[in-house]
NUNU-294586 format. One record per residue (C-alpha): x, y, z; residue in three letters. Coordinates in steps of 0.2 Angstrom, whole numbers, plus 5000, padded with zeros to 4 digits. Example, Ala and Ser with C-alpha at 12.3 -4.5 7.8 and 13.67 -1.06 7.14 Angstrom:
506249785039ALA
506849955036SER
This chain:
500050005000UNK
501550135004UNK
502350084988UNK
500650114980UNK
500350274987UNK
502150354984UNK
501850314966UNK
500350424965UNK
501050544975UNK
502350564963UNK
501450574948UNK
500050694955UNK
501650824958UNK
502550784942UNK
500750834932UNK
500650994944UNK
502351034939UNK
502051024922UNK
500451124924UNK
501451254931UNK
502951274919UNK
501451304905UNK
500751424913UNK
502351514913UNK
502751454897UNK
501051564895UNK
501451714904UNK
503051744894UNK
502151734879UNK
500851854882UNK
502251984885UNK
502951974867UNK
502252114857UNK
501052054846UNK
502152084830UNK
503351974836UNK
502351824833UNK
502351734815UNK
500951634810UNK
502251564797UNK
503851454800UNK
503851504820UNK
505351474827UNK
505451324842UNK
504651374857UNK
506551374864UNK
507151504851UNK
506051634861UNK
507051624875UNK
508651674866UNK
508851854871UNK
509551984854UNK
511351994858UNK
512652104851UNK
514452054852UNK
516152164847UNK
517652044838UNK
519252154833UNK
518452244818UNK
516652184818UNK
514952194825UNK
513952034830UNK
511852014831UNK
511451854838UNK
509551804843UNK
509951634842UNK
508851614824UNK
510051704814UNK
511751794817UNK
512251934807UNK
514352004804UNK
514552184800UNK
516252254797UNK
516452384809UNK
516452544808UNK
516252514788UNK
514352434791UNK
514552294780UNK
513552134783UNK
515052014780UNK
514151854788UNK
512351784789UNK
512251614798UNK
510551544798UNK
510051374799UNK
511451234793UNK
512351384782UNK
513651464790UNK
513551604777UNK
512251624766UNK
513451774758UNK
514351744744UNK
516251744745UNK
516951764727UNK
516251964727UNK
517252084734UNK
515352164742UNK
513952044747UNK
512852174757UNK
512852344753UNK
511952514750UNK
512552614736UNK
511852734722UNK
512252794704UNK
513352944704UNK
514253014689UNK
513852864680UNK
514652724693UNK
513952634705UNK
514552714725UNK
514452614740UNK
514252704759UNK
515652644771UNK
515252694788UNK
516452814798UNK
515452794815UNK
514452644823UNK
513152674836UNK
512152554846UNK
510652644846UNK
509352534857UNK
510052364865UNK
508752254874UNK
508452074875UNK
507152094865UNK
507752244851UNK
509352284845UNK
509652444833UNK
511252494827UNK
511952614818UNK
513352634804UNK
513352824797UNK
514452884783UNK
514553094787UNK
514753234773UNK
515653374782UNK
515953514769UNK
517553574780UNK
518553404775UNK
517653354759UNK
518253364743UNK
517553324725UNK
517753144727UNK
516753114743UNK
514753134738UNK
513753274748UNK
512653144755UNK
512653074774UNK
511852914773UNK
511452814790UNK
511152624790UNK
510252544800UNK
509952384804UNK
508552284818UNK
508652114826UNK
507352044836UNK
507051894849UNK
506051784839UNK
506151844822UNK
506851744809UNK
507751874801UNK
508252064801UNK
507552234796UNK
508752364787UNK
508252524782UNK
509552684779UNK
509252894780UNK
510053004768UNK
510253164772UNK
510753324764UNK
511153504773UNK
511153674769UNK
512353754760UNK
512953574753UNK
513553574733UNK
512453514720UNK
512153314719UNK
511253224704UNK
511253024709UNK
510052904700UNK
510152734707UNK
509752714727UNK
510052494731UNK
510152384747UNK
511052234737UNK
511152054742UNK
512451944734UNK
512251754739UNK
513051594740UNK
513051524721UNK
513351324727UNK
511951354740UNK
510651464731UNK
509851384715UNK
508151404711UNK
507451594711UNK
505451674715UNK
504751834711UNK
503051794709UNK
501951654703UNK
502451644685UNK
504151674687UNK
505051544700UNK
506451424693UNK
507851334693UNK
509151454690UNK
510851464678UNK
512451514687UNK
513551674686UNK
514951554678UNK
513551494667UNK
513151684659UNK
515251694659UNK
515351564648UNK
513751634635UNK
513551724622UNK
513251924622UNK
511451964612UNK
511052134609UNK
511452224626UNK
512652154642UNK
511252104651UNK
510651984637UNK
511651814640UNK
511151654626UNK
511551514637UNK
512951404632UNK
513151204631UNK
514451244645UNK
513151284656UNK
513151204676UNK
511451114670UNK
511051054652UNK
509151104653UNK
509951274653UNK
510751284637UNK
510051374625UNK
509051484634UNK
509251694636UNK
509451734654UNK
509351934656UNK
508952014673UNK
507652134666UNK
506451984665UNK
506151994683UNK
505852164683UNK
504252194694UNK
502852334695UNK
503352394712UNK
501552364721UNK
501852184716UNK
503352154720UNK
503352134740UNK
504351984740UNK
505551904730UNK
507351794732UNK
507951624735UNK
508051454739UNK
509351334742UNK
508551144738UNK
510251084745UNK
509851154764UNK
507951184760UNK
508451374764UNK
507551524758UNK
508051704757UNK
506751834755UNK
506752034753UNK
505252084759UNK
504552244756UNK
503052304764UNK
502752464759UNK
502852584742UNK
502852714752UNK
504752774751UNK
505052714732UNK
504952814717UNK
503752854701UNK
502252774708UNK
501452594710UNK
501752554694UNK
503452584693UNK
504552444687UNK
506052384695UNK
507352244695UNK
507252104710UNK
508151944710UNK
509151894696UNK
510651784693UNK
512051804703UNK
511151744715UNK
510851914718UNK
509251994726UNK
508952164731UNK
507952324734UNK
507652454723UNK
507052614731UNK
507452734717UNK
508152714698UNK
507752794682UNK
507352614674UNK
505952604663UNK
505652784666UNK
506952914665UNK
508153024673UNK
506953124678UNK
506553024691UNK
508353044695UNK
508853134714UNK
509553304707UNK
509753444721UNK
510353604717UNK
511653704727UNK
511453724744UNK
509653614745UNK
509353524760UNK
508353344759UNK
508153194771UNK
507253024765UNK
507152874776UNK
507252704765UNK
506352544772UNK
506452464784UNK
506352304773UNK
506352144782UNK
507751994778UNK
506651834780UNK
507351664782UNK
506451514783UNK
506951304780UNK
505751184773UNK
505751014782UNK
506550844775UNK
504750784768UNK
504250934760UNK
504851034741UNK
505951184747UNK
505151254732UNK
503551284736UNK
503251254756UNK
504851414756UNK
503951504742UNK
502151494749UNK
502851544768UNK
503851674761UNK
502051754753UNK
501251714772UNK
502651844781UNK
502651954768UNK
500751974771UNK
500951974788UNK
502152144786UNK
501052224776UNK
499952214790UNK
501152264804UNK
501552424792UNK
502152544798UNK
503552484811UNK
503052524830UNK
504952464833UNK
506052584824UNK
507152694836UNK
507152834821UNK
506153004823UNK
506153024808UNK
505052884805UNK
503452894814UNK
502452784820UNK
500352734816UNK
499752854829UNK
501052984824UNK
500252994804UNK
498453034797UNK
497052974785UNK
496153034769UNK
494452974766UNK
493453004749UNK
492452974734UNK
492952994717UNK
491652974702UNK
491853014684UNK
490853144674UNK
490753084655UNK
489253124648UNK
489853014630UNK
489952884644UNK
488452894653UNK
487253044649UNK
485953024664UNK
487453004680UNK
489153004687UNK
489952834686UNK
490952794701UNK
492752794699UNK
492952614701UNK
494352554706UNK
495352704702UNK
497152714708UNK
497152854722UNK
498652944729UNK
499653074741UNK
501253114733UNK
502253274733UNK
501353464726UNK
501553454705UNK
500753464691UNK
499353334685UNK
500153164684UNK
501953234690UNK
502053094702UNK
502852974688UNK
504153074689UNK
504253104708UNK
505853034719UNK
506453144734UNK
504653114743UNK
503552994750UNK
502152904741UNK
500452844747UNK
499452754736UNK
497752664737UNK
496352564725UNK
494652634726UNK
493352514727UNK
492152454715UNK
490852624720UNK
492252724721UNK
492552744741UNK
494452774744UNK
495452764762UNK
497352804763UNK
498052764778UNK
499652814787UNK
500252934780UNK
501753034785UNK
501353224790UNK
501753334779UNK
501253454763UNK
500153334747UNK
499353334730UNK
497853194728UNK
497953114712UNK
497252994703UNK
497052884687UNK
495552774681UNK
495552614673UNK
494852614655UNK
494752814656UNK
495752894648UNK
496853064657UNK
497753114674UNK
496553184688UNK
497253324703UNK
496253374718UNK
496653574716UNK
496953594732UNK
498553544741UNK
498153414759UNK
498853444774UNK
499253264785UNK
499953314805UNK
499953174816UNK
498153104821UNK
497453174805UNK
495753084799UNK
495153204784UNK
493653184774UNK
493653264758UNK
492153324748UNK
491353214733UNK
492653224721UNK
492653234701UNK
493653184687UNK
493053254671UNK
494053164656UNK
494553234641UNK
493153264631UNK
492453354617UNK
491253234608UNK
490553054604UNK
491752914601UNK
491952884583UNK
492952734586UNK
494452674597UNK
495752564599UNK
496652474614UNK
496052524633UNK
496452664644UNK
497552564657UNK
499252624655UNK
499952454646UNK
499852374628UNK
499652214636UNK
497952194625UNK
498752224608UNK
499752064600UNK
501152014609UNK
501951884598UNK
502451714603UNK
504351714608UNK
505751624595UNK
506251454600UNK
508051474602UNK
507751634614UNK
506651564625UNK
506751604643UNK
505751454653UNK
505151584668UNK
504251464676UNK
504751294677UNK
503051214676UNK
502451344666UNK
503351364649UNK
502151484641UNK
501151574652UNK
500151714641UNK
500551854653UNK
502151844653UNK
502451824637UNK
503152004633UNK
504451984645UNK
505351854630UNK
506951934622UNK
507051954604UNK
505151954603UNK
505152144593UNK
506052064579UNK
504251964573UNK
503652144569UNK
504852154555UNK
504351964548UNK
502452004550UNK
502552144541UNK
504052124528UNK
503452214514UNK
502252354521UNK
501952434539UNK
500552414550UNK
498852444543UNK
497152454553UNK
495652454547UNK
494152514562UNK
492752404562UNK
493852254551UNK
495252234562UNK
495652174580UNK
496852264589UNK
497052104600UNK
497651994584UNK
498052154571UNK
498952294582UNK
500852244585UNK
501152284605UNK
502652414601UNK
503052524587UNK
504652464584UNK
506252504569UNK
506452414552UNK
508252334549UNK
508352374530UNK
509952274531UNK
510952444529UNK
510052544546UNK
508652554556UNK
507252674551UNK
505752714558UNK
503852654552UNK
502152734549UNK
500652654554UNK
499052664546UNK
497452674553UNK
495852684541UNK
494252724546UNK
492452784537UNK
491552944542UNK
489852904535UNK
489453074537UNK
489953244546UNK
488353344549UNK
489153404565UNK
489953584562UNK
491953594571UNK
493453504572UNK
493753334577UNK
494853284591UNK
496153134591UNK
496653064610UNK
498452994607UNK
498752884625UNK
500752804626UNK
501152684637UNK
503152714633UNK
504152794624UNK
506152774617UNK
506852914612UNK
505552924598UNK
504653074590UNK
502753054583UNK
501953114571UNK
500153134564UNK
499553174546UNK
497853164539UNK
497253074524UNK
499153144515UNK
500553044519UNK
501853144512UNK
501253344518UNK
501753414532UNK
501253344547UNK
499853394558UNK
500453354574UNK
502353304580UNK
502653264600UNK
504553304596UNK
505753184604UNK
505253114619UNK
505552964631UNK
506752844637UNK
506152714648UNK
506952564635UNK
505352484640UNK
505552394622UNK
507252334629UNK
506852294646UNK
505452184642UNK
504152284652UNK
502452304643UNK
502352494649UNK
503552634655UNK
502952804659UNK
501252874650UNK
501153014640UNK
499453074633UNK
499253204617UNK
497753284614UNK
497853324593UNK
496553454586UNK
496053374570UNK
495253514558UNK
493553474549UNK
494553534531UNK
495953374534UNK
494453254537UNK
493253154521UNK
491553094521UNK
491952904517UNK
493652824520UNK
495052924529UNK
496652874533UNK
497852914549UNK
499552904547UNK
500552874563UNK
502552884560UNK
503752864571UNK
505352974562UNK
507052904572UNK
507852744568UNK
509452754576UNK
509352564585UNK
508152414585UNK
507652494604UNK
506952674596UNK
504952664599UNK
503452674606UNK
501952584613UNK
500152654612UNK
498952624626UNK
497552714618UNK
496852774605UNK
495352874601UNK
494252994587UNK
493153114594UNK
491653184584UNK
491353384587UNK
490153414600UNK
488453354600UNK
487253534600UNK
């Protein structure tokens, strides 16, 4: 009976003990911050009891939470070492730089190596440091950039990986600066890193570096054809060219690597738009062979140097870049690296985007939900050719707060912040935490056509919530439709995009060789316009044609085996009659532009022309493989006297022919009737 009893007197205490180290277990979780806790590849429960650390070897800095452990050169600031999971370093070690800010000035690339480390917050739950690069005009010279850049870096108890974001600042009386490029850059292990994601169309299997050293050049550096020397045979014969993952920057949240040999994942996460330039539509460069991934916050690809940082003498400036978050995960033995890394990665990023903005950053300059403000609205759309009896909700209109311009000058904006929002489908808007400070509203509709301005500039201090009046976009207008081609969205993704040659294809997505939306993004494919049309250009004919099937997506050069010259479309149409006294009105919508000039004649193909936009453009979207770059709209008066009753032709030339890159692509294209009386 004793031996009896002792035994439940035993395991009656061992259940209570149990009992109570769960409730502490308990108590210490409902301490951490609610941010700190993933709902994606959480860390064991004894990876929350590893307190951030930071160490000092001779000539470094150490960040430790027991997840991941980060090596900065010190005072330089640069991240030498990334130990996570069974890598030691997922860094690569043949490039002089693995982890770096830099930007484009005077045509090269320049790097920030730090004069100064700081420790700015140091818990066992936060660290923040600091590594700041100074401008000090009493010891500079022509060489040193009038820039003092700040990086900093975040680790947290818990978190499986680091934030890094950096602030550039610029003082009075500082000279003149014109940079274009601004890059956090990650270079990775090649024997580790293999197989690449940036969205769901484009994740694959990867060539190497060595492999693009070994290929041959096409028709820019960037352009590789793929060699039988390559580290894998499926490989050869393919174009590998890094503006193929060039992403829209409101899609591109998260993008990077995977190891299959570790079942390791590298992702740059990106949570907000708000600090990068030109827009949500912007396009910029991601992950790409290497293996390199990175973040672009400001660059003049696939727009143009205007969006370039030019500061005149003695202007003062300060952005704050980021923070982006650095997520690791690892796939366990019995799943595909591939996708369980790839759909975890799209569960953190979203998880981010919800934590935006950062409650955690020990940085003034970047404030905090409850230090920003709100804009609530409604836009609708008066077009009585649309609808003559109402206004038409703006549905799902792009709505945004950038700095005080002109009407659409935010394509071209870069030294401010950007907040951007979709409408929803009756036109009700919401932009939320936004930064105090001085704003334009704009705003752009799909399938209208035109740039809409609030005229009156918004004021955000901290705690704003502002409600604005019903607001109206009235599009360009003058009369009825007479016929149209192609949609008001900014893109030629609707006209012909032809299929890619054989020899250049680039597989973007392992699984899925030819996925229709991706199509434009194939290299080589502007060279069909010339065996389509080998005799004759272009020529559409309204109500026969379709401009799905029968409206190339760019209009590109002609090789005439000595040069390149430029091409004129035709576009005929039938007026049955024009009873309607005044001039007619052409809407002339481009969704890019390469240093091209336009121009319009009417029904006589060799008189002067009507209209000429002159030399605009160069976004090489053509080159780059994006669909669109920035948009341009020209409204051409077309008088009555240049104009037939029964067929009429318009001629569309573009003059310049100095490359196979020198072009446009339309997004729109309308005939407006004089005004209805």
């Amino acid at each position: 009976m004793r031996q009896g009893g002792g035994w439940l007197l035993c395991t009656t205490l061992l259940i209570l003990l149990s009992l109570l180290c769960l409730s502490v277990d308990a108590r210490h979780h409902s301490n951490i911050p609610r941010r700190a806790l993933r709902t994606s590849n959480i860390p064991s429960t004894q990876d929350w009891y590893h307190a951030a650390k930071i160490a000092y070897p001779p000539s470094q800095v150490v960040l430790d939470n027991g997840i991941v452990q980060l090596t900065f050169s010190n005072p330089g600031g640069e991240i030498t070492g990334i130990k996570y999971h069974v890598i030691d370093n997922l860094l690569g070690n043949k490039a002089k730089q693995t982890a770096y800010w830099d930007v484009m000035w005077r045509g090269k690339l320049y790097g920030f190596q730090g004069t100064e480390f700081r420790v700015i917050s140091a818990t066992e739950d936060h660290v923040e440091i600091s590594f700041i690069n100074t401008y000090n005009p009493s010891f500079s010279n022509d060489q040193m950039i009038p820039l003092t850049v700040d990086k900093r870096y975040i680790i947290q108890r818990g978190r499986s990986g680091f934030y890094a974001y950096a602030i550039f600042q610029r003082d009075e009386g500082w000279p003149e600066l014109a940079i274009n490029d601004v890059r956090l850059v990650f270079k990775l292990q090649q024997d580790q890193f293999n197989y690449m994601a940036v969205s769901d169309t484009r994740k694959r299997f990867m060539p190497t570096a060595d492999d693009r050293s070994l290929s041959q050049q096409l028709a820019y550096p960037e352009a590789k054809l793929l060699s039988n020397a390559t580290s894998n045979p499926l490989f050869y014969g393919e174009v590998d060219d890094k503006y193929q993952y060039s992403t829209e920057d409101e899609d591109g949240k998260v993008h990077g690597w995977i190891s299959t040999k570790s079942s390791v994942g590298f992702w740059l996460i990106t949570p907000s738009t708000e600090f990068r330039a030109g827009g949500p539509l912007k396009q910029d460069l991601t992950s790409h062979v290497g293996p390199t991934t990175m973040c672009v916050f400001s660059s003049s690809h696939y727009a143009s140097k205007q969006l370039g940082l030019v500061f005149q003498q003695g202007e003062a400036w300060k952005k704050v870049y980021g923070p982006v978050f650095v997520y690791l995960n690892h796939a366990g033995l019995n799943s595909d690296p591939t996708t369980t890394l790839w759909d975890n990665a799209k569960e953190q990023m979203l998880e981010e985007v919800r934590s935006w903005p950062y409650n955690f950053t020990q940085c003034a300059d970047f404030p905090a939900s409850n230090q920003r403000g709100s804009v609530f609205g409604y836009l609708q759309v008066n077009d009585w050719y649309i609808n003559s009896t109402s206004l038409v909700p703006a549905s799902s209109a792009y709505v945004g707060l950038a700095a005080p311009g002109e009407v659409g000058s935010w394509q071209t904006e870069s030294k401010g912040y950007q907040f951007w929002t979709r409408a929803d489908e009756n036109g009700y808007f919401v932009i939320k935490d936004v930064r105090p400070g001085n704003y334009n509203l704009y705003a752009w509709v799909p399938g209208i056509v035109g740039d809409y301005k609030y005229e009156d500039e918004i004021t955000i201090e901290p705690g704003s919530q502002i409600t604005l009046q019903k607001l109206t976009y009235w599009p360009p207008r003058i009369g009825p439709t007479l016929w149209e081609i192609g949609i008001p969205d900014r893109s030629s993704a609707e006209f012909y995009i032809p299929d890619p040659y054989p020899a250049l294809l680039n597989k973007l997505d392992n699984n899925n060789h030819s996925d229709e939306s991706d199509k434009f993004r194939q290299y080589g494919i502007w060279g069909r316009y010339g065996e389509l049309y080998p005799e004759h250009d272009l020529v559409y004919t309204v109500g026969v044609s379709d401009y799905c099937y029968d409206w190339f997506y760019a209009q590109v050069t002609r090789d005439t085996g000595k040069e390149m010259v430029g091409t004129t479309w035709q576009i005929q149409f039938e007026l049955p009659k024009m009873a309607a006294p005044g001039d007619y009105m052409l809407r002339l919508a481009l969704a890019s532009a390469e240093y091209a000039e336009l121009q319009i004649r009417v029904n006589y193909e060799n008189m002067p022309a009507l209209f000429s936009t002159g030399r605009i453009g160069e976004d090489n979207a053509i080159a780059r493989h994006g669909i669109h770059g920035l948009y341009w709209l020209f409204n051409v008066n077309v008088p009555r006297s240049q104009l037939h009753e029964g067929n009429n032709t318009l001629y569309l030339t573009q003059t310049r022919g100095e490359n196979t890159f020198v072009g446009v692509m339309y997004d729109y294209i309308r005939l407006e009737g004089p005004p209805l009386r």
